[in-house]
C-alpha positions as CSV (number, residue, x, y, z in Angstrom):
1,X,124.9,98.9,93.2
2,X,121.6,100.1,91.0
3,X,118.8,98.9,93.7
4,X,116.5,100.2,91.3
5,X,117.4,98.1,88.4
6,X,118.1,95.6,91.0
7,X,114.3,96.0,92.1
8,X,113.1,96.3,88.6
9,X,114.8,92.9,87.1
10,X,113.7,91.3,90.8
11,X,110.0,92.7,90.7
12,X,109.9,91.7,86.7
13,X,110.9,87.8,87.7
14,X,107.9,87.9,91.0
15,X,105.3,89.0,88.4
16,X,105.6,87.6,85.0
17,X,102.3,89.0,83.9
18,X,103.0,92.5,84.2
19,X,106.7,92.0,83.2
20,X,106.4,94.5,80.7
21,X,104.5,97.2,82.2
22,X,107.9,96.9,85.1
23,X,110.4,97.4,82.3
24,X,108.3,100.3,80.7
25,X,107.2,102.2,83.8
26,X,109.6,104.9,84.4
27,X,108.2,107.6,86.6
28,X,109.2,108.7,90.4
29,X,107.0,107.1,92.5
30,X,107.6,103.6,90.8
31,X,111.3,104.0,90.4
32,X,111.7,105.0,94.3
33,X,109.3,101.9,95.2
34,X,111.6,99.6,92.7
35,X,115.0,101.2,94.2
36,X,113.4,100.6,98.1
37,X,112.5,96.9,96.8
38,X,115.6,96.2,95.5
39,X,117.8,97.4,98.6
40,X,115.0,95.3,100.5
41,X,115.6,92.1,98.4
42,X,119.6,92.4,98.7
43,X,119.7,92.7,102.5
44,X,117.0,90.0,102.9
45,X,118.9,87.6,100.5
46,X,122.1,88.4,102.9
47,X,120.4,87.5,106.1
48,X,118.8,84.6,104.7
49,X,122.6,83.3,103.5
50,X,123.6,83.8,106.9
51,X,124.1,80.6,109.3
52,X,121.8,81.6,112.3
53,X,120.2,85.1,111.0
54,X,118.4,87.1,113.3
55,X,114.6,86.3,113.3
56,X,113.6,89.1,114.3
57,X,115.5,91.2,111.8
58,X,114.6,88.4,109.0
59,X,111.0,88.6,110.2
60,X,110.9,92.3,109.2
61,X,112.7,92.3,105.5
62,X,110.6,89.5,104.9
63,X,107.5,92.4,106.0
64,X,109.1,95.1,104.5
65,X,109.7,93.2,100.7
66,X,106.1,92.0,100.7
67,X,104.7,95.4,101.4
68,X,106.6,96.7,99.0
69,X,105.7,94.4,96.5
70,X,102.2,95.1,97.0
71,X,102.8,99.1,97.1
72,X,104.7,98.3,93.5
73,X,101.3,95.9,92.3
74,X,99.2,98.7,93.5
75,X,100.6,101.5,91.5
76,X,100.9,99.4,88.5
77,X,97.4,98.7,88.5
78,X,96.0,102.1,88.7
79,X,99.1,103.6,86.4
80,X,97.9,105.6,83.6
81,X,99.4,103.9,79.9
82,X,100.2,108.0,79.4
83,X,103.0,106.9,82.6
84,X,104.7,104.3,80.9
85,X,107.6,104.8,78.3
């Protein structure tokens, strides 16, 4: 599975307003935070399928997708236009 494009198309449908500056940004730091997200995303959409997930474990993708999503709104607002496609 492509967790970055994953991430990207996930990331894209959370923020609407800067849905185009997602699809265009294609450097390393953003595609490793998009690829991280998107792994993230998966497993938390698998535990939260589950009957009686672990809360604990559910607890921390729930963390771990939000800070990521605020690492990915924090690069894209201090991303140079010369860093996007």
């Amino acid at each position: 599975m492509d967790f970055e494009k994953v991430g990207r198309s996930r990331m894209m449908m959370r923020l609407p307003r800067h849905r185009k500056q997602i699809s265009d940004a294609n450097f390393l730091a953003i595609n490793a935070l998009l690829g991280a997200y998107g792994q993230a995303a998966v497993k938390r959409d698998e535990l939260r399928e589950q009957r009686t997930p672990d809360p604990t474990l559910m607890a921390e993708y729930e963390d771990l997708c939000q800070k990521l999503e605020d690492d990915i709104i924090r690069i894209l607002a201090s991303v140079s236009p010369r860093m996007v496609r």
